[in-house]
Structure formats: C-alpha cells, structure tokens
VOKOL-546574 format. One record per residue (C-alpha): x, y, z. Coordinates in steps of 0.1 Angstrom, whole numbers, padded with zeros to 4 digits, always signed. Layout:
# residues N
XYZ...
//
This chain:
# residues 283
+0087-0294-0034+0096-0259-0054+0112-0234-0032+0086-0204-0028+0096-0167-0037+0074-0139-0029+0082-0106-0047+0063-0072-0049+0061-0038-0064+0078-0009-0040+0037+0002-0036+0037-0025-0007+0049+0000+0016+0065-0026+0039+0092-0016+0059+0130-0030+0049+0131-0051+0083+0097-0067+0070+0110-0072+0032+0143-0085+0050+0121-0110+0077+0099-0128+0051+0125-0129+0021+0099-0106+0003+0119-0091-0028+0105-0058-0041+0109-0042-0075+0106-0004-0075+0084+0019-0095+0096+0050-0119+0093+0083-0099+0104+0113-0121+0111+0144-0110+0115+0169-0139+0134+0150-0157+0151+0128-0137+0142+0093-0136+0144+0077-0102+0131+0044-0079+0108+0044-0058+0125+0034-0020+0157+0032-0034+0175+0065-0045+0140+0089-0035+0118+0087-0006+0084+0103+0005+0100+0138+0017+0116+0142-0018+0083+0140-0037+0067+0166-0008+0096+0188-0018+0093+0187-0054+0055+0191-0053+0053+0223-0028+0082+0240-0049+0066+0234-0083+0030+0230-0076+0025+0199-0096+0035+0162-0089+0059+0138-0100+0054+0112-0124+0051+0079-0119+0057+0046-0143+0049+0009-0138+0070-0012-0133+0082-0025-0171+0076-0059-0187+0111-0064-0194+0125-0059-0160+0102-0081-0144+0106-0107-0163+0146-0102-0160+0140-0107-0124+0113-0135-0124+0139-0157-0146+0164-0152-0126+0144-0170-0096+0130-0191-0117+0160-0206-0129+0177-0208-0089+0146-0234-0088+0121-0208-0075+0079-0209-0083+0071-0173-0082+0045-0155-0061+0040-0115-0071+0018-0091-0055+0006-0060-0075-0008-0030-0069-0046-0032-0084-0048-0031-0121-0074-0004-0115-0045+0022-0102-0016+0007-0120-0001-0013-0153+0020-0030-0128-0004-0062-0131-0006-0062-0170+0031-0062-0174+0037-0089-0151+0016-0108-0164+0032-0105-0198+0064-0111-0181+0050-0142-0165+0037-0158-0193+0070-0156-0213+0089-0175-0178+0065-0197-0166+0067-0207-0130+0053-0173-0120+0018-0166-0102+0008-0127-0105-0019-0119-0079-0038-0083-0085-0041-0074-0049-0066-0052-0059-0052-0030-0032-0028-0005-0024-0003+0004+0002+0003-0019+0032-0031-0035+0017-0008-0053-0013+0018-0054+0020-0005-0074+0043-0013-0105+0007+0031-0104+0006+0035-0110+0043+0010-0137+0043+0021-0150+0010+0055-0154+0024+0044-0171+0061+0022-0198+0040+0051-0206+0018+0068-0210+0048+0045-0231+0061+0049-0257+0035+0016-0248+0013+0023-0249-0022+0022-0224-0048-0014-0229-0063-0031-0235-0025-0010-0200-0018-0028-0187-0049-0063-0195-0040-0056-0185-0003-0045-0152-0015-0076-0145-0038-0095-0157-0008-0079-0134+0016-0075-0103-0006-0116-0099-0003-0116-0095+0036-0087-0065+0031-0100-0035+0055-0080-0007+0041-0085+0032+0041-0068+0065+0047-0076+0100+0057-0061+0124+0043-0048+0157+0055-0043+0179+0024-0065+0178-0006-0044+0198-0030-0025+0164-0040-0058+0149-0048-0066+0180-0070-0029+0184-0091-0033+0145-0100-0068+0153-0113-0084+0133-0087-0102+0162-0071-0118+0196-0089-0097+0226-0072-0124+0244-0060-0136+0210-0040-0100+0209-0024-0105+0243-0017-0140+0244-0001-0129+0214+0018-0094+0230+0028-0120+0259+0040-0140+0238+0062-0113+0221+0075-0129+0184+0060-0103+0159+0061-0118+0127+0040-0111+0092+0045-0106+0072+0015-0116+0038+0013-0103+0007-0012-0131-0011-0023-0132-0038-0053-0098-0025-0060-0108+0016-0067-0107+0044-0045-0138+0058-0029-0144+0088-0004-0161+0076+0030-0166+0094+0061-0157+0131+0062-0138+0143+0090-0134+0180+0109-0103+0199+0125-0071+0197+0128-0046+0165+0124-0044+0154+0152-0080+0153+0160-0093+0141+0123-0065+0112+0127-0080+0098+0159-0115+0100+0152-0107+0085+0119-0091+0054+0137-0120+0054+0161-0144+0051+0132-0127+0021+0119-0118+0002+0147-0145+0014+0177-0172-0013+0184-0164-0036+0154-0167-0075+0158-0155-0085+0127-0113-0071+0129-0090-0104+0128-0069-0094+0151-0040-0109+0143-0019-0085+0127-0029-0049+0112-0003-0021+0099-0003+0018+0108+0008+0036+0074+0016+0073+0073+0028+0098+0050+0057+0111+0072+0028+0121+0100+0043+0140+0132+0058+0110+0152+0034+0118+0184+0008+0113+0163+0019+0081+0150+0026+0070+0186-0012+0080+0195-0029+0059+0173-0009+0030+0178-0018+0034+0217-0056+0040+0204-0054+0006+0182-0041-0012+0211-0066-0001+0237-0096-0006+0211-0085-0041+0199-0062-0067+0213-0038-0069+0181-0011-0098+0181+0010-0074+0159+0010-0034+0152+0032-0028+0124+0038+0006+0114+0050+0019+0078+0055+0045+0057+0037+0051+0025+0066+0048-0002+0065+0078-0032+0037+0062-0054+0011+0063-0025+0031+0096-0009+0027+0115-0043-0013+0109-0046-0023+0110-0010+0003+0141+0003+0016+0147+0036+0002+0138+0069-0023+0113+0056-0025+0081+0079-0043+0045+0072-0053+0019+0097-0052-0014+0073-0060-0054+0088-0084-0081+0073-0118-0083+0087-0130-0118+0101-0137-0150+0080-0178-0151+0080
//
C-alpha cells in the first residue's frame, strides 16, 4: 500500500501542533504588503495585515499559491513513494484549486480536493483526510470520503468590523457604514463553496459573539459532535475562553480545537471576527 500524504494551502488555519500531529504539510499563500512579498504563517501573521490595513486604509494583496511550486513540492512526495492528498481553499475564493490541479496532472499520484470551503472548514477535510489515511483507507476511498464529507461542513463567521469587507469590494461603504452605525455585526455563512450573509447581529463583541454561537449551536440535533474548531481573528482571549465554555455546555464535543484565522482569511474578515465550524450529522 502507498504511503498517504496530506498537504494543504496556509488558508486551513490549523494550528502548528495540528499540522505537526497529523503530518499535514502546508504550503503558504503570497501576502504583499506594499511591495513586499511575504507567506502567509511563515514570515507574517494576522496582526501584521491589521497593522498594514489601519495605517494605510487599504488591504494587502494576496496570491494563490503558483503551479510551479506545487508541483515542486507534490514531486518531491511523490518520488519518496507518497500518493498525494491536497486540500484547497474553494475555487470560488481562490486559483489555489486550478493551479494544483495543473500541477497534479503534470506528477501524477496527486488527488486535489476543492474543499469548497474556507478557514478551519478546508482545516476540518485535512485533519480527517490525514486520520483515514492513517487508518489504512486508501487514496481513492479517502477521495470519495472527502467529497462526501465536505457537503455536511457547518461553517460561518461573524464579523466584528465591516470596513474590511468594504476596502476588498465585498461590501458598498455606505452599507459598512450604516451597519457600523447600528452596531449590526453579520454572520457570514459558507454555502456551496461562496460566501453568504446570514443572521444579523446587535451590540458590542462580546455580546454579538455569544449570541452568534448560540444561534448555531442552541437546540440543534443534527451537530456530529465529534470534533468542531473555534477560529478567531486575534479576538480578546476572554472572549475566546467564553465561547469555548458556551460550546461545551450546549453540546457534548469530543474535541474543541481553537485556531487562528491565518492572513488570507484575517485580511477579508478583519479583527475580532470569530467562527464556530463542525460537520453536521450523516442523514
């Protein structure tokens, strides 16, 4: 049996202890600043891009992933003996997927899943990628099992500041301003791979956080409670502390992992924002 390597973009938003405990190898994104050309997670972090944007009122820029360094890397396993298993970012938020792809064809022995997802989302299909492998499965029952999986993704942020939103275009400034007004904070949902806006939320952080987790989590049946990650854009560590008490008393998790958004998701989604992200049940 082929030995199984799992590899990612930096957008997984894992945490290095997690990358380190499942073997998960991560390549990072292109973050400029001006114009200096970093990676994501390795030589610039979330507090970096928070800097840069407040000081210059626009964001950084960030670049996929190339085809030519993933298929540097992908031969490079692939000629240790490795089959290949690489999580994206969706192909509806990045050319990540595309040039893997290309890369993959020109190997061979690689399998390029679009997570359709972002964030810890693409983190959770890595994780479980990597405990199936370890199992024993094989590459193309991993495959299907991921595609599977990647439809029962539960995954959604609320966000704290708006004025991200609206210097990446996402957002007319004078609805980040009204908002910013009455105090909305909106939760963002991923579905079929795109961003959507859900529920609205009022008051401060603290308050909009909780009730945010609350509305996910509060009364549901269908959570697998297995394992579900807590991924914040350097939120106040109370906070962060609250909501992991919160998911614990409203669902009896086997694990509560919490992350922090790298500079891809950081630089769209801006300070303080917060996601609650786990699979829902099989049907």
């Amino acid at each position: 049996m082929a030995n199984i390597k799992v590899t990612c973009d930096s957008t997984c938003d894992l945490t290095q202890a997690l990358y380190e405990k499942y073997d998960i190898q991560t390549l990072p994104l292109g973050i400029t600043l001006g114009e200096e050309l970093h990676r994501d997670g390795v030589d610039i972090g979330a507090a970096e891009i928070f800097a840069y944007a407040d000081a210059h009122g626009q964001l950084p820029k960030t670049s996929a992933v190339s085809p030519g360094d993933y298929e540097a890397l992908f031969r490079e396993l692939v000629a240790r003996g490795s089959e290949v298993i690489h999580i994206n970012i969706s192909s509806e938020f990045s050319s990540c997927y595309q040039n893997a792809c290309l890369a993959a064809a020109e190997v061979g022995h690689v399998h390029v899943i679009d997570s359709r997802n972002l964030s810890s989302g693409s983190g959770h299909l890595a994780v479980l990628a990597a405990e199936l492998a370890a199992a024993g499965m094989d590459a193309e029952a991993i495959v299907a099992e991921l595609e599977r999986k990647k439809e029962l993704l539960d995954v959604s942020f609320v966000l704290q500041r708006l004025d991200y939103l609206a210097m990446g275009g996402r957002c007319p400034g004078v609805v980040a301003l009204g908002a910013s007004l009455l105090k909305l904070r909106p939760e963002i949902r991923v579905v079929e791979g795109k961003m959507i806006v859900g529920k609205k939320y009022r008051g401060d952080a603290q308050r909009t956080i909780l009730d945010y987790v609350r509305g996910r989590l509060e009364g549901r049946t269908d959570v697998d409670t297995r394992r579900i990650f807590i991924t914040h854009a350097k939120a106040p560590q109370p906070i962060v502390d609250e909501v992991a008490a919160l998911v614990r008393q409203l669902h009896p998790f086997e694990e509560v992992l919490v992350t922090e958004a790298g500079c891809t998701v950081s630089s769209h989604c801006g300070p303080d924002c917060l996601g609650v992200l786990f699979f829902k049940k099989e049907a």
